[in-house]
KOLMAR-470080 format. One record per residue (C-alpha): residue number from 0; z, x, y; residue in three letters. Coordinates in nm, 2 decimals. Each point is the difference from the previous one (the first is absolute). Example, Ala and Ser with C-alpha at 12.3 -4.5 7.8 and 13.67 -1.06 7.14 Angstrom:
<nodes>
{0, {0.78, 1.23, -0.45}, 'ALA'},
{1, {-0.07, 0.14, 0.34}, 'SER'},
</nodes>
This chain:
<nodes>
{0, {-21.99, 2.81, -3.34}, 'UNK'},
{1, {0.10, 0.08, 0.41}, 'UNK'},
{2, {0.32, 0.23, -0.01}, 'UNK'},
{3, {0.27, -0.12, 0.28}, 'UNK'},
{4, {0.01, 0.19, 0.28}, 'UNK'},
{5, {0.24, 0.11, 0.27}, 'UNK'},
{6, {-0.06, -0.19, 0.32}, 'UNK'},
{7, {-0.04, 0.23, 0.33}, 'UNK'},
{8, {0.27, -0.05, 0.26}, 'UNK'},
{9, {-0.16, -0.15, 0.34}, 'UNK'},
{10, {0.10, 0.10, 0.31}, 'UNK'},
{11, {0.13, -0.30, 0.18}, 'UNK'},
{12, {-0.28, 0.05, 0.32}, 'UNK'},
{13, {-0.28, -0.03, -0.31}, 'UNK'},
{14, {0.12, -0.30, -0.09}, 'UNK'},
{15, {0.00, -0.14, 0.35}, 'UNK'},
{16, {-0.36, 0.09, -0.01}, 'UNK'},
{17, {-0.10, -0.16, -0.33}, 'UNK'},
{18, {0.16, -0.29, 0.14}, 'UNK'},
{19, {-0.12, -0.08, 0.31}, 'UNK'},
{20, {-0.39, 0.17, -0.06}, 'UNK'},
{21, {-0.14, -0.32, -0.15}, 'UNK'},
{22, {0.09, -0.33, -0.10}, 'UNK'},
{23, {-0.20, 0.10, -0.38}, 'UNK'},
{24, {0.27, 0.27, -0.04}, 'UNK'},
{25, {0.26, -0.01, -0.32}, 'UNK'},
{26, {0.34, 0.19, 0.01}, 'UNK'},
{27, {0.04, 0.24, -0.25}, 'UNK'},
{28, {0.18, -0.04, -0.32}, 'UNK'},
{29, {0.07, 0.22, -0.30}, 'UNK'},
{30, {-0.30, -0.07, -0.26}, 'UNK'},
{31, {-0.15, 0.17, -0.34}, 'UNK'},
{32, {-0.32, 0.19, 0.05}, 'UNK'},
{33, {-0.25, 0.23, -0.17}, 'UNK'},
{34, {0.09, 0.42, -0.02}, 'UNK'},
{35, {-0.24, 0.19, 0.22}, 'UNK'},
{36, {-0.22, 0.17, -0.24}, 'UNK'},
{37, {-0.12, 0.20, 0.23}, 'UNK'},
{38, {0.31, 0.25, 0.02}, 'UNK'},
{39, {-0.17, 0.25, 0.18}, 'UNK'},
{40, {-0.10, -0.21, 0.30}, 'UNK'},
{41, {0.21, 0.02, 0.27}, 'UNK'},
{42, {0.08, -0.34, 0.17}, 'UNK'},
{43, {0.03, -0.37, -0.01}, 'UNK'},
{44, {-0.05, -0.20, -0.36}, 'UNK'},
{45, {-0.27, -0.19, 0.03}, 'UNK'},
{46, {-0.11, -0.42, -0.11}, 'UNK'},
{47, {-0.19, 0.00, -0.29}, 'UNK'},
{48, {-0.31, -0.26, -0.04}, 'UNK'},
{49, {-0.12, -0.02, -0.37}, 'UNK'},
{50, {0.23, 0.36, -0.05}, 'UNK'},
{51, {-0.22, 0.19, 0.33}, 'UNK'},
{52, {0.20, 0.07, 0.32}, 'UNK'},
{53, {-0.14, -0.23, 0.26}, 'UNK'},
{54, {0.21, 0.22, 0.24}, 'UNK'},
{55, {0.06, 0.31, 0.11}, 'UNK'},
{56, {0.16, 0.27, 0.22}, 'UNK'},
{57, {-0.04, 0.32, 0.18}, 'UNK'},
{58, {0.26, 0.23, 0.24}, 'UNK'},
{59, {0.07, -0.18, 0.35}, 'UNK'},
{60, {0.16, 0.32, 0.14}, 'UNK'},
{61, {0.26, -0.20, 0.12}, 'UNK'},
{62, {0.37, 0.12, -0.16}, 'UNK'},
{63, {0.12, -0.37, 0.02}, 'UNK'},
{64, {-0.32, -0.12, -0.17}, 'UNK'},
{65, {-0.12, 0.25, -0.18}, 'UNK'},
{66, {-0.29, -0.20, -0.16}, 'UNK'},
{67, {-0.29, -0.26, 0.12}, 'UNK'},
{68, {-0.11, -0.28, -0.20}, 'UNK'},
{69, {-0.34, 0.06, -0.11}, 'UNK'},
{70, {-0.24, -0.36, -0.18}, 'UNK'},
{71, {-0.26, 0.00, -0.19}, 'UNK'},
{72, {-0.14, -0.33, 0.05}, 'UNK'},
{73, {0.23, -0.08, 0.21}, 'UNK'},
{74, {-0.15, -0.33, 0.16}, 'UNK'},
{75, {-0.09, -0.13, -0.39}, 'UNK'},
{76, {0.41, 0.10, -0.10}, 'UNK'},
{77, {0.18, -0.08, 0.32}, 'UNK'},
{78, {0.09, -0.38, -0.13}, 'UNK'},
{79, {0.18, 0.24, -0.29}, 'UNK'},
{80, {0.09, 0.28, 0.16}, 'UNK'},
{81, {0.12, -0.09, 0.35}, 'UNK'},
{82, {-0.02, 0.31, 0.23}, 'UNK'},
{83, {0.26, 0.30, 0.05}, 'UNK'},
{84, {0.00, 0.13, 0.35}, 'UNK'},
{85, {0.19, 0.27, 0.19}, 'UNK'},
{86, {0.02, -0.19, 0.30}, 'UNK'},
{87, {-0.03, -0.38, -0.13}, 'UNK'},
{88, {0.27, 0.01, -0.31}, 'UNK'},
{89, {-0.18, -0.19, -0.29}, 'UNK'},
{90, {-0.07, -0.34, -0.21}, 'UNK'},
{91, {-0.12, -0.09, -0.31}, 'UNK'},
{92, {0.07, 0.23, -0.34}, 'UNK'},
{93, {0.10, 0.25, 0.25}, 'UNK'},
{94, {0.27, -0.13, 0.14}, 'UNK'},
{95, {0.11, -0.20, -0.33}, 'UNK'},
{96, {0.02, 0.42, -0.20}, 'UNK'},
{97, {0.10, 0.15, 0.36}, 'UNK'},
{98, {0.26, 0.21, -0.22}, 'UNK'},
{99, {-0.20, 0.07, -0.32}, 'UNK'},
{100, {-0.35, 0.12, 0.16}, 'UNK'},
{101, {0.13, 0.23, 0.29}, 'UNK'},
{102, {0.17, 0.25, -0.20}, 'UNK'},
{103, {-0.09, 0.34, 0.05}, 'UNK'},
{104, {-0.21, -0.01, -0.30}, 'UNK'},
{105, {-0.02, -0.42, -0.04}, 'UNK'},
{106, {0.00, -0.23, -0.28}, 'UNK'},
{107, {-0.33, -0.20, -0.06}, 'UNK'},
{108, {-0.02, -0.39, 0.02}, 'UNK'},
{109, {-0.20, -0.15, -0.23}, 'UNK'},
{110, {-0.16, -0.36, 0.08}, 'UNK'},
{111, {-0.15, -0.21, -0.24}, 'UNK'},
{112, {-0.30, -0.09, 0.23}, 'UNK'},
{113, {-0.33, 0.03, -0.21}, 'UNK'},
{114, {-0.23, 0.21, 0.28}, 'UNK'},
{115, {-0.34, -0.21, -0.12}, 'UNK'},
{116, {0.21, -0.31, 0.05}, 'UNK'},
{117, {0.08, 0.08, 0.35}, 'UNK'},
{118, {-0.28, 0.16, 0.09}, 'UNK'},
{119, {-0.22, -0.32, -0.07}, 'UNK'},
{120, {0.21, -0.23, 0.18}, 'UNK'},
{121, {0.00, 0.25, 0.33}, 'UNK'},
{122, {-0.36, 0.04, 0.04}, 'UNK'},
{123, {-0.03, -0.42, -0.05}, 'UNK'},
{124, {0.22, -0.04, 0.23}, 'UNK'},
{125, {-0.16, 0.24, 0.25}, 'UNK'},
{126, {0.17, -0.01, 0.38}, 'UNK'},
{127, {0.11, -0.37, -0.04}, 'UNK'},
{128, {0.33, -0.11, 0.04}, 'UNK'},
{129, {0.11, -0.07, -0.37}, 'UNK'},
{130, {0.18, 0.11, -0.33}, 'UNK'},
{131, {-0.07, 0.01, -0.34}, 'UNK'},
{132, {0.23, 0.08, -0.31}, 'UNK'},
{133, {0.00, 0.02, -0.35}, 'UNK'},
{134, {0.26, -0.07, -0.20}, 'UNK'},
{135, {0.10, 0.05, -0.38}, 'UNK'},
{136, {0.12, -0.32, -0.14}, 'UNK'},
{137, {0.20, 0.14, -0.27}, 'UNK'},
{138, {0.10, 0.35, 0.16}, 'UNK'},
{139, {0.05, -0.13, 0.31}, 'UNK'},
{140, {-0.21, 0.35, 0.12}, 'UNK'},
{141, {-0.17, -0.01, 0.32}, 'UNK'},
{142, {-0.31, 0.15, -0.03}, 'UNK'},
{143, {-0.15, -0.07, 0.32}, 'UNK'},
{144, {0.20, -0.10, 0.37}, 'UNK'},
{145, {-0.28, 0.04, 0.24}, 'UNK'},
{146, {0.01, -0.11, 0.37}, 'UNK'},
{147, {-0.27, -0.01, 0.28}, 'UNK'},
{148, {-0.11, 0.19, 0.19}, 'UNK'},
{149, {0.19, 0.28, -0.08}, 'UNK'},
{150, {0.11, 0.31, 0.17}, 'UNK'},
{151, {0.02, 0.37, -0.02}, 'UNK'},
{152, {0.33, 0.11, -0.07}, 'UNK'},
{153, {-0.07, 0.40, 0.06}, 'UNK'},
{154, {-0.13, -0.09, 0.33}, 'UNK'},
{155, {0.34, 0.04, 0.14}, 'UNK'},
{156, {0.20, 0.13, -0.24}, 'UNK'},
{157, {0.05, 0.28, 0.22}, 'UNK'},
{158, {0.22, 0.04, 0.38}, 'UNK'},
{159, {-0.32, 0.07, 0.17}, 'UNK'},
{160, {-0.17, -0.12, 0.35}, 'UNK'},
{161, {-0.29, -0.11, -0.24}, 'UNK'},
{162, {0.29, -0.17, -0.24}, 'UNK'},
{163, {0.14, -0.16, 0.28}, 'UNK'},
{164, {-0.37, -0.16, 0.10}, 'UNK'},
{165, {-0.03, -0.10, -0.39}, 'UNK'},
{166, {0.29, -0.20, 0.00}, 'UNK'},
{167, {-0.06, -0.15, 0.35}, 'UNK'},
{168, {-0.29, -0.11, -0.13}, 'UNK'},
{169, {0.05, -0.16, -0.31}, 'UNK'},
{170, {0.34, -0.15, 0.05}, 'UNK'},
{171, {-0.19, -0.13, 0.32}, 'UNK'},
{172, {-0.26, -0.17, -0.17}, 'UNK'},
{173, {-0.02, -0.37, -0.06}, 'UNK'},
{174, {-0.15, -0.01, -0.33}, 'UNK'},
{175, {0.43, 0.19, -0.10}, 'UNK'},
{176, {-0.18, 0.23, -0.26}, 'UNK'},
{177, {0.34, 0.11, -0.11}, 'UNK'},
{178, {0.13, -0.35, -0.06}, 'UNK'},
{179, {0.01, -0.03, -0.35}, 'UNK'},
{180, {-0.19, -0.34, -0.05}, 'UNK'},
{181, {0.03, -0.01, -0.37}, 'UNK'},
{182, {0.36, 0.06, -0.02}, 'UNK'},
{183, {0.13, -0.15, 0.32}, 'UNK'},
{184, {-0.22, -0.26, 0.15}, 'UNK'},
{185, {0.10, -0.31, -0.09}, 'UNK'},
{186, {-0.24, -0.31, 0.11}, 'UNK'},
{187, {-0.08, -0.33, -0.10}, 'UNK'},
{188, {-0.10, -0.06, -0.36}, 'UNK'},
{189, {-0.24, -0.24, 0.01}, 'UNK'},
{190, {-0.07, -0.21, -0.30}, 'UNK'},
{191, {0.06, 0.32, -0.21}, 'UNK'},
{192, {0.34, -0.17, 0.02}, 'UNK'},
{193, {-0.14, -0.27, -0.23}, 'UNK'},
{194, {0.10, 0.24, -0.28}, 'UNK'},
{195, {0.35, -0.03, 0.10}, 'UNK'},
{196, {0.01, -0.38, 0.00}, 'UNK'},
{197, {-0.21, -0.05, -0.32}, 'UNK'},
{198, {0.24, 0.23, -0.15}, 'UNK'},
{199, {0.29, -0.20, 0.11}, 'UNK'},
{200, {-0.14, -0.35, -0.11}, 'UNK'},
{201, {-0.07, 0.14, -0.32}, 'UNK'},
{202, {0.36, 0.18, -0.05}, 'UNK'},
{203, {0.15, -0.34, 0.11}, 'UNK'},
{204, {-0.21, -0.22, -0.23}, 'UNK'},
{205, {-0.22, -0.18, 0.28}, 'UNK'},
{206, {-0.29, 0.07, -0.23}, 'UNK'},
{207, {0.02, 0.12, -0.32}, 'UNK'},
{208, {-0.35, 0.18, 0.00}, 'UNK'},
{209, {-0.24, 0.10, 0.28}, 'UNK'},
{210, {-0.24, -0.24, -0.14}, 'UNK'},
{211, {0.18, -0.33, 0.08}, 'UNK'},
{212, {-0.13, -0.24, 0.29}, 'UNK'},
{213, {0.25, 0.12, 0.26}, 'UNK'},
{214, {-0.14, -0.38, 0.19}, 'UNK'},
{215, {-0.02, 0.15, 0.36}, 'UNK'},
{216, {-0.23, 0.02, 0.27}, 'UNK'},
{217, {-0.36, -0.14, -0.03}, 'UNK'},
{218, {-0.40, 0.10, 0.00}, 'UNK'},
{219, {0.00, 0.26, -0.28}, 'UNK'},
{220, {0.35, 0.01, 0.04}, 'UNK'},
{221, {0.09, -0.27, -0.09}, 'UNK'},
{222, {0.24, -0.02, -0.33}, 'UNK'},
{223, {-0.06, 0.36, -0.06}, 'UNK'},
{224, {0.17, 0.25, -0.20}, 'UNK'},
{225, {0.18, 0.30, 0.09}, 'UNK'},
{226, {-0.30, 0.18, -0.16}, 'UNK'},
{227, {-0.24, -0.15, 0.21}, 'UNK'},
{228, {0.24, -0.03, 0.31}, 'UNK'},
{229, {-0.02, 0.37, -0.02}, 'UNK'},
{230, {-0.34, 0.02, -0.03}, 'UNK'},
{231, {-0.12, -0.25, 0.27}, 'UNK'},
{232, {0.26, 0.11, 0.28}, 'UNK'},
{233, {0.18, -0.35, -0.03}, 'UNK'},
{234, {0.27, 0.04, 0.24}, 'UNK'},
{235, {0.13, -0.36, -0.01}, 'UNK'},
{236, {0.00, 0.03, -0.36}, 'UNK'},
{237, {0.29, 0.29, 0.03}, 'UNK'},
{238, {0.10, -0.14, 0.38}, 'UNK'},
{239, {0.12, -0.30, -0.25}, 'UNK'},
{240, {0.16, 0.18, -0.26}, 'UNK'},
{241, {0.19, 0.16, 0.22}, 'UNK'},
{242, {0.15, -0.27, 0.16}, 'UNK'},
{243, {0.09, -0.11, -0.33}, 'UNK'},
{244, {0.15, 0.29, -0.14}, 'UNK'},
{245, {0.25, 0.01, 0.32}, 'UNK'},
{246, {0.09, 0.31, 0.22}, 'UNK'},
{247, {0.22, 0.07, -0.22}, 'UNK'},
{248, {-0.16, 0.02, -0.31}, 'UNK'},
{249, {-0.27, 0.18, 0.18}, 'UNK'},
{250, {0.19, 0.24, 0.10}, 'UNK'},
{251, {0.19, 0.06, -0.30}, 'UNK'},
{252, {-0.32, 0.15, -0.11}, 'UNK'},
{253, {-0.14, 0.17, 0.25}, 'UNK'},
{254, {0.32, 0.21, -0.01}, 'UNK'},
{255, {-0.02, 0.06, -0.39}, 'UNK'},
{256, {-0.36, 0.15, 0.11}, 'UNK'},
{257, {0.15, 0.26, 0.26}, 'UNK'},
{258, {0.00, -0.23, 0.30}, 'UNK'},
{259, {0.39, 0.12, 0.21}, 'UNK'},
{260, {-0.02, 0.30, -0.15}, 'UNK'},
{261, {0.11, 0.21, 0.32}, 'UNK'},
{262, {0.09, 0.28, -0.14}, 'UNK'},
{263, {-0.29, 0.11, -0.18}, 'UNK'},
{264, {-0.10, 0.34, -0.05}, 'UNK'},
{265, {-0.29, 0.19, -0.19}, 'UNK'},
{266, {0.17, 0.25, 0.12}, 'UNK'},
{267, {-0.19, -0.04, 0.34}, 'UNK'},
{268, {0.16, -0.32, 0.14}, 'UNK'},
{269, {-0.14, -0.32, 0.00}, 'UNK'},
{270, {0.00, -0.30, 0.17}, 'UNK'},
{271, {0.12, -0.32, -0.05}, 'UNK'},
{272, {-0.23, -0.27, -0.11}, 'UNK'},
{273, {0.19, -0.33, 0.15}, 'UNK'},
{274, {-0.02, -0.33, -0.15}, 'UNK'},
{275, {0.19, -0.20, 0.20}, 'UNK'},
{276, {-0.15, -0.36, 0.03}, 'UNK'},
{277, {-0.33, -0.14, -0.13}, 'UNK'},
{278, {0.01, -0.29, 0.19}, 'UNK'},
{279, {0.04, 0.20, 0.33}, 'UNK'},
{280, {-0.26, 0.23, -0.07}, 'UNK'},
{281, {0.26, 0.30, -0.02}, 'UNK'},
{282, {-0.13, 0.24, -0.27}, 'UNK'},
{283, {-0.14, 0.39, 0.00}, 'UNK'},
{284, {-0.08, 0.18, -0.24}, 'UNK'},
{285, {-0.10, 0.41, -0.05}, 'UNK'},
{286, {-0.31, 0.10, -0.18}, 'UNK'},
{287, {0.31, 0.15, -0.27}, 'UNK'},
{288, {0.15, -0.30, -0.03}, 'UNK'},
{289, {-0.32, -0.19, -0.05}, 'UNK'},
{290, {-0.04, 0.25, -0.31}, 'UNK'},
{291, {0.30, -0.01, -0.12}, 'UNK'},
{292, {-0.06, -0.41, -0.05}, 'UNK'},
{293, {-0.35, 0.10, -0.12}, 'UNK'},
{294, {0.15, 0.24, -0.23}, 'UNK'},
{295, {0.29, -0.21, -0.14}, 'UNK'},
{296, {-0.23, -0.28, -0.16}, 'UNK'},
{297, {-0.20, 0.29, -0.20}, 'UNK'},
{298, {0.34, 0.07, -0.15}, 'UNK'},
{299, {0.12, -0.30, -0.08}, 'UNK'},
{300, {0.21, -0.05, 0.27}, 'UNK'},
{301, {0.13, 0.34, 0.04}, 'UNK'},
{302, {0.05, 0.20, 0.32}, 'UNK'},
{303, {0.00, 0.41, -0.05}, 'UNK'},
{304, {0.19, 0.12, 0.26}, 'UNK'},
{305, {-0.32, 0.16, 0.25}, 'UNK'},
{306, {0.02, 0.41, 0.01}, 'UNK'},
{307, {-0.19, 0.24, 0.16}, 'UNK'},
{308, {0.14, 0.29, -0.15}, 'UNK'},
{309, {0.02, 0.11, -0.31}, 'UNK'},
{310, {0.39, 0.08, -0.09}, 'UNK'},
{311, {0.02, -0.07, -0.32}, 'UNK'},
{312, {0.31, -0.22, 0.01}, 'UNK'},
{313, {0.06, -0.37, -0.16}, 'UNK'},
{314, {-0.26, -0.23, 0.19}, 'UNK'},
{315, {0.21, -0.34, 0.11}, 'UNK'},
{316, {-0.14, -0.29, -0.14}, 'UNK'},
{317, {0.05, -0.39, 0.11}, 'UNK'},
{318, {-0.15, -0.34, -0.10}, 'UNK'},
{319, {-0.16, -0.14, 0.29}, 'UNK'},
{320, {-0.13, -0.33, -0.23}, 'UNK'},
{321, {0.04, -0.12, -0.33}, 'UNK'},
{322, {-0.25, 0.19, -0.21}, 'UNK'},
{323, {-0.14, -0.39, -0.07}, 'UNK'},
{324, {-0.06, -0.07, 0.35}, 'UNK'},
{325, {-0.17, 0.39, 0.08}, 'UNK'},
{326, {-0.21, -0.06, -0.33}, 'UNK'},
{327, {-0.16, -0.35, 0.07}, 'UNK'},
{328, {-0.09, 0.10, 0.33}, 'UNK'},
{329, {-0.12, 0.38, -0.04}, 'UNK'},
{330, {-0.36, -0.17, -0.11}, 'UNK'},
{331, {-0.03, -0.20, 0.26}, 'UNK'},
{332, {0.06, 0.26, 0.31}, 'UNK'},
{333, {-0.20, 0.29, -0.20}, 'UNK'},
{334, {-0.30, -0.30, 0.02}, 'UNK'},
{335, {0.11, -0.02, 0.39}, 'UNK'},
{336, {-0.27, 0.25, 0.20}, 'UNK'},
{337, {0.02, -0.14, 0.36}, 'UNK'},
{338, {0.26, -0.02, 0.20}, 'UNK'},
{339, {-0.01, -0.22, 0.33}, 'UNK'},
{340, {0.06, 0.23, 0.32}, 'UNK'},
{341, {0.33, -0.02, 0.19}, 'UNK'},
{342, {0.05, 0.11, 0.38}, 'UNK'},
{343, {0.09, 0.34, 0.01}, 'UNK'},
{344, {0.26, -0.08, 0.28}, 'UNK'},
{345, {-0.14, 0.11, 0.29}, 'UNK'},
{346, {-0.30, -0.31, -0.01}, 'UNK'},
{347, {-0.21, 0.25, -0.24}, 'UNK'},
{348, {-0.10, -0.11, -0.35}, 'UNK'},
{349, {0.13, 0.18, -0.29}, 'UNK'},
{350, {-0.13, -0.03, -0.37}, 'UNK'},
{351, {0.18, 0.01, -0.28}, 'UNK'},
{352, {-0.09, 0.12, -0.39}, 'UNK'},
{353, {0.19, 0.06, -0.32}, 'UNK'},
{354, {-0.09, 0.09, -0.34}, 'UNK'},
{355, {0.11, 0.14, -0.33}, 'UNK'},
{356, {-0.20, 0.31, -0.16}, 'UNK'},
{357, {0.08, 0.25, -0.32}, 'UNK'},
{358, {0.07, 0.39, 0.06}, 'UNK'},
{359, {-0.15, 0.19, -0.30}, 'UNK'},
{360, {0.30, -0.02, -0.21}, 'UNK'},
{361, {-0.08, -0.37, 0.03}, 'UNK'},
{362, {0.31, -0.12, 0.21}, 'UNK'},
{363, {-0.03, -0.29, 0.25}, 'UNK'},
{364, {-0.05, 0.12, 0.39}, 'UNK'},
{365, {0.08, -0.30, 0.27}, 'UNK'},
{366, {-0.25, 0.11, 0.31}, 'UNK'},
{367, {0.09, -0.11, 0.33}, 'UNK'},
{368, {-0.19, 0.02, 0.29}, 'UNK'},
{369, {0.01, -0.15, 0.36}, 'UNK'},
{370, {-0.26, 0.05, 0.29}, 'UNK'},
{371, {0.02, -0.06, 0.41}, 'UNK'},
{372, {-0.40, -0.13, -0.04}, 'UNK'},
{373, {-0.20, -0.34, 0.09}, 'UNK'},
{374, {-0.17, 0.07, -0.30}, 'UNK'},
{375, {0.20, -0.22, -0.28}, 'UNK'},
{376, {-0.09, 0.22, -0.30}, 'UNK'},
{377, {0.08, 0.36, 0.14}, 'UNK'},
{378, {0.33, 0.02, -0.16}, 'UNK'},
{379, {-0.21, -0.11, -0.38}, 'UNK'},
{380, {-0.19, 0.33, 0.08}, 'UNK'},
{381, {0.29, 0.21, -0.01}, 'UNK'},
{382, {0.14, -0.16, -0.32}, 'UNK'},
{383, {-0.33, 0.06, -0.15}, 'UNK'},
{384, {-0.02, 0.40, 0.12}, 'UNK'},
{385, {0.37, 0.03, -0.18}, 'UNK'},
{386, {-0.13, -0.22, -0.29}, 'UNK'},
{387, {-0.29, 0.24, -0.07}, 'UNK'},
{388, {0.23, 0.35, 0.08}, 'UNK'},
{389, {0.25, -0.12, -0.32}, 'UNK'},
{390, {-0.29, -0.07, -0.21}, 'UNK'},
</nodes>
């Protein structure tokens, strides 16, 4: 198990710097992390992917910095890692364990990211603007937080002339590589937010299955079940149920599911996924949140408190749904394989896909992924890459 560490006192002109280098930064706070089992090693602890230091460090031969970030992988990792940089403060895990990894001889952090997992959804993503992540329904373990495109964090991890052009550059660039889409982009759900609604009409005895004429819309529509609602893309069907549920009602659910939450924290910090009003249109959601719903009906209602880090401490544990509700419905979204593209905000389409897979020890992954592309079954693709990595 992690030992608890003493946290390192920061200067107060650090923490200015972590604090105004990037809106993706997180203050440091005292945390559990892994002992440094490499003793001998002079310099920073490193973050661990599937127990293998995805980081690094070398001598600066600066006094007040006496060691530079080094990244192996650094563009696959940086959704994970964040950067660390002389000049630019830092973000990510490496502002979150500021204290515990810059000891003079560091402690490690060890994530629970799977490397195949995350690996497969970064190369199907490629240089679009997307996320993907994978999330243990039972655990509540992230094993993949991927956003694209991605950056190098050791490009200016230094104080440098060509650090200075490195971080010009990409904090310049309108793609916002460092913006951590699948933790903090919250967007317009779509009719993934179906899920939501379905769940609430079951929870509040509208239907009593998903296989009972629900007698909205028309064409193939018309009369159909939540199963087939689903299925079809029947948004008058769940349009309907929604005004008969009520806001309230609605609502009630949405904020069982993790919806409010604004204080969420994996440790990275995430942002909120609003529900506000159905009727007005006024709902976002994260790609995290979207598996955290996903996740909840494979455990019978269940929310694992998300983690990205493996401390070893009590995971929190809520009831989003009534295990009923999350088990009538499970079958009918895991039958679900398109999902209807949504504006991505800025006029461009965006596709949506979630699924459920099994790790090796046979536990239930919910894979999220969403994808800045015309083409409606990109984000499928990525699901499928993260499917295959966990068989």
């Amino acid at each position: 198990m992690p030992s608890v560490i003493k946290r390192l006192l920061v200067a107060p002109w650090i923490l200015a710097l972590l604090a105004g280098c990037s809106g993706d930064a997180d203050p440091p706070r005292e945390n559990k992390a892994q002992p440094n089992s490499r003793a001998s090693v002079d310099g920073y602890g490193d973050i661990l992917v599937g127990g293998r230091p995805v980081t690094g460090s070398r001598p600066s031969g600066i006094s007040k910095f006496p060691y530079q970030r080094t990244y192996s992988e650094g563009k696959l990792y940086a959704s994970v890692t964040g950067f660390r940089s002389i000049a630019f403060g830092a973000s990510g895990l490496e502002s979150v364990y500021e204290g515990s990894l810059t000891h003079r001889k560091g402690d490690d952090v060890e994530t629970t990211v799977d490397p195949g997992v995350q690996k497969a959804a970064f190369e199907a993503l490629g240089e679009r603007r997307g996320a993907a992540v994978a999330l243990n329904a039972a655990t509540g373990e992230l094993l993949a937080v991927v956003s694209t495109p991605s950056y190098d964090p050791a490009a200016f991890s230094g104080n440098s002339y060509k650090d200075q052009e490195a971080w010009r550059k990409v904090t310049g660039d309108k793609n916002k590589p460092i913006f951590n889409r699948a933790l903090r982009e919250a967007t317009a759900p779509g009719e993934t937010f179906d899920i939501v609604i379905a769940a609430s009409a079951l929870h509040h005895g509208l239907h009593d299955t998903v296989d009972e004429p629900t007698g909205g819309d028309s064409g193939e529509c018309a009369n159909a079940t939540i199963r087939e609602a689903l299925a079809r893309s029947c948004g008058e069907v769940f349009a309907k149920l929604a005004a008969d549920l009520g806001e309230e009602r609605l609502r009630e659910t949405a904020k069982g599911l993790g919806f409010g939450d604004d204080g969420l924290k994996v440790p990275i910090g995430v942002t909120e996924s609003r529900y506000e009003s159905y009727r007005d249109g006024i709902i976002t959601v994260t790609p995290l949140q979207l598996a955290r719903v996903t996740a909840a009906l494979a455990n019978r209602g269940v929310m694992a408190g998300p983690h990205l880090v493996a401390e070893g401490k009590e995971r929190q544990v809520a009831q989003g749904v009534p295990a009923a509700a999350a088990s009538l419905l499970l079958p009918a979204v895991r039958e679900k394989k398109e999902w209807a593209p949504t504006d991505a905000g800025d006029g461009t389409p965006s596709s949506w896909s979630l699924t459920y897979a099994r790790t090796g020890e046979g536990d239930t992954v919910a894979l999220v992924a969403r994808v800045v592309a015309s083409d409606a079954a990109a984000a499928a693709r990525v699901t499928a890459a993260m499917t295959e990595a966990l068989a």
